[in-house]
N, C-alpha and C positions, 0 to 999 in steps of 0.2 A: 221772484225772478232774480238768477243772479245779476252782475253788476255786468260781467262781459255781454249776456245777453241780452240786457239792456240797450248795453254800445250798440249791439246786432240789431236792435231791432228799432233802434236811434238812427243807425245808418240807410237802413231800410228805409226809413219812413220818408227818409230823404228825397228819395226818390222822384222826379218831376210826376205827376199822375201822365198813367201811361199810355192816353191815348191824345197827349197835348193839351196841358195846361191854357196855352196862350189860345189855341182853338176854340176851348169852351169858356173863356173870356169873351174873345170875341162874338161868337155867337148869340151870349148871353145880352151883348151891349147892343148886338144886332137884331136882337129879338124885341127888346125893352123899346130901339127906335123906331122898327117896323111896326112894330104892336100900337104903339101910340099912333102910328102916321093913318095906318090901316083899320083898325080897330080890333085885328084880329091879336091872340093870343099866340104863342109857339113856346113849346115844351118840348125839354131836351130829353133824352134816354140812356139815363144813369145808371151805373151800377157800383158796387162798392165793394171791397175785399178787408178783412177784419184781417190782420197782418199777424196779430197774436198768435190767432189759429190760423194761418199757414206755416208762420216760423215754428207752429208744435209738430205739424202734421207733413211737412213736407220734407224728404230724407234728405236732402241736399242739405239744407239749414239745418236741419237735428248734425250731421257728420261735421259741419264747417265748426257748429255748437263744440260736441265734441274734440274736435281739434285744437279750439281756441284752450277748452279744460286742459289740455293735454301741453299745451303749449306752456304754459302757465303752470302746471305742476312742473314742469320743466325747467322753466328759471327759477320756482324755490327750492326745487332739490339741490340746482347747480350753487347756488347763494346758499344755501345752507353748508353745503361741501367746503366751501370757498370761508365760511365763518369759524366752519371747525377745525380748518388746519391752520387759520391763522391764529384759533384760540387756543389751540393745542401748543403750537410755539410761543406763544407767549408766555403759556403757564410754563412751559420747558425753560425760559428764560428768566422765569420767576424763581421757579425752585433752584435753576443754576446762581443767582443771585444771592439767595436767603444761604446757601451751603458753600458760600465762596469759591463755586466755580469756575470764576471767572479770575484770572490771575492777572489781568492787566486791565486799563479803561480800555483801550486799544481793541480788544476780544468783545468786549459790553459794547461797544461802540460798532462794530463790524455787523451784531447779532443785533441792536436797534435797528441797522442799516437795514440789515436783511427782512425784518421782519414792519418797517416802511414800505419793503419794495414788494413785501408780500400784499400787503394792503392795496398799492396800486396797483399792478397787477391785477389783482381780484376786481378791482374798481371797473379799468382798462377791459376785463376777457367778460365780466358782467354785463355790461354796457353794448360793447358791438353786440353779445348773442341777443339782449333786448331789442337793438335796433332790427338786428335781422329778422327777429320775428316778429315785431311790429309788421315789417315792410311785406313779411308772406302772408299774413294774417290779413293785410290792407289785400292784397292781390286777389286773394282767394275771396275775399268779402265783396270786389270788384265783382269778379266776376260770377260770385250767388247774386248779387244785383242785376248785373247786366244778363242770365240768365232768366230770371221773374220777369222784369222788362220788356226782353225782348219776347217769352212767351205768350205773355198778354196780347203784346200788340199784335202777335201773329194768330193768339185766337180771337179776337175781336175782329179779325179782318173780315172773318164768315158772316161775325153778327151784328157790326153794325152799329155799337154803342157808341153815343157821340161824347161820354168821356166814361172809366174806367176810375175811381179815386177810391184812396185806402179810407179805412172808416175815420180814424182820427183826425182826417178835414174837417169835418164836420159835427155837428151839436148829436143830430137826429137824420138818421137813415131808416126808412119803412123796410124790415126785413126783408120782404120779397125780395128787393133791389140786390142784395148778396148774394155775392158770385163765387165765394171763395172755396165750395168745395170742390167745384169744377174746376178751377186755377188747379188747387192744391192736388186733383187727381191726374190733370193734365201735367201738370208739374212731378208729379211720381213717375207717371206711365214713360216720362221722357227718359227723367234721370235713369230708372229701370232700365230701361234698354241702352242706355250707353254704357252701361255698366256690367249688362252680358256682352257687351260685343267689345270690352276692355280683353 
């Protein structure tokens, strides 16, 4: 797995489990006091989503994927452009040098300048395009988050699971419990149509 996908799927995971964390805390502590008070037992209805296989299988996340690649060839082409005019001038500075083109320090001295301010510059117009797309990258990864999120909670509303968590909480999840091809089809079907009706 690349490195940015990583990040994507680092940031994902991040995610609070998305039917309330703090709910199936409590329940749990409420079940353990009950249980002992009462003698009776209570067992929660879990299910779990393997984030892998939705980050592969769901288009939203494969295009944002995409983007990021895209993003990213983008500032080494711009840094590469940016390396080769300033090496280009240098070496023009160097050959003017070696062939005594330069007929005063004054001209050596103007063409140092120049090719200083070419360096920052490049440093200066590298830097903002970075940030800029750090900050589109952060937005659009917001809202593939807050997308999945909020999908969940609105299909779990039908069903009823009293917490929803991605597989990597956990050691050991019993297969049945995975939910994720339903997420990931529900999560297609949606993107899909918002995407004919663009």
């Amino acid at each position: 797995m690349s490195a940015s996908a990583l990040l994507l799927a680092a940031a994902l995971f991040a995610l609070p489990a998305c039917t309330g964390s703090d709910k199936t805390a409590s329940t749990l502590g409420a079940a353990d006091s009950t249980g002992a008070a009462a003698g009776a037992a209570t067992s929660l209805n879990i299910r779990y989503i393997d984030m892998d296989t939705l980050l592969s299988q769901y288009a939203y996340a494969k295009d944002y994927q995409e983007v990021v690649v895209r993003t990213d060839s983008r500032l080494q082409s711009a840094q590469q452009a940016k390396a080769n005019e300033i090496q280009k001038f240098a070496q023009q500075m160097e050959h003017k040098y070696k062939n005594n083109g330069y007929l005063s320090e004054a001209s050596f001295a103007a063409d140092q300048q120049k090719l200083q301010k070419m360096q920052q510059d490049a440093e200066n117009s590298l830097g903002t395009m970075a940030r800029n797309a750090q900050l589109d990258l952060a937005q659009q990864q917001q809202a593939l988050n807050d997308t999945i999120e909020n999908f969940v909670k609105e299909w779990n509303a039908s069903k009823g699971y009293d917490a929803i968590l991605f597989k990597n909480a956990g050691i050991f999840f019993n297969p049945a419990l995975d939910i994720t091809d339903d997420i990931v089809k529900g999560l297609n079907a949606r993107y899909n149509k918002v995407d004919t009706e663009k």
